[in-house]
N, C-alpha and C positions, 0 to 999 in steps of 0.2 A: 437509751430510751426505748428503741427497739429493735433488741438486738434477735428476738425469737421470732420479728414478724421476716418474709420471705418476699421481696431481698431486705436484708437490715438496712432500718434508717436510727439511725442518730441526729440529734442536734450539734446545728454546723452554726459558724460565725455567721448573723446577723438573723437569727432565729430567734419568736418573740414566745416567749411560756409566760402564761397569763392563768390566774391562778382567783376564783372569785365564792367568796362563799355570800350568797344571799339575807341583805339587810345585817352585812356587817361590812363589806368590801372587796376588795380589791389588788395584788398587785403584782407587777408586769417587771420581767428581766427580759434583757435584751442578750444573747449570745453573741460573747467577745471573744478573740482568739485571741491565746495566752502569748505572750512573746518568750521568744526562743530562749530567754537566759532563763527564766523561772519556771521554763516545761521540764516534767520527769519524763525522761527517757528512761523505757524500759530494754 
């Protein structure tokens, strides 16, 4: 999400991205951390 700003921030587990376009709506994800059997490791 911002990896060029100085220091990089990312979105972390329980981070809200809210997302609205005007007279049409609305909608909101809540950042969830992936559990460990279905994370890729690089």
């Amino acid at each position: 999400v911002g990896g060029a700003m100085s220091p990089p921030r990312f979105l972390r587990a329980g981070d809200v991205v809210r997302i609205e376009i005007e007279k049409i709506g609305a909608i909101e994800n809540r950042v969830t951390e992936e559990p460990a059997e279905t994370a890729i490791l690089e």
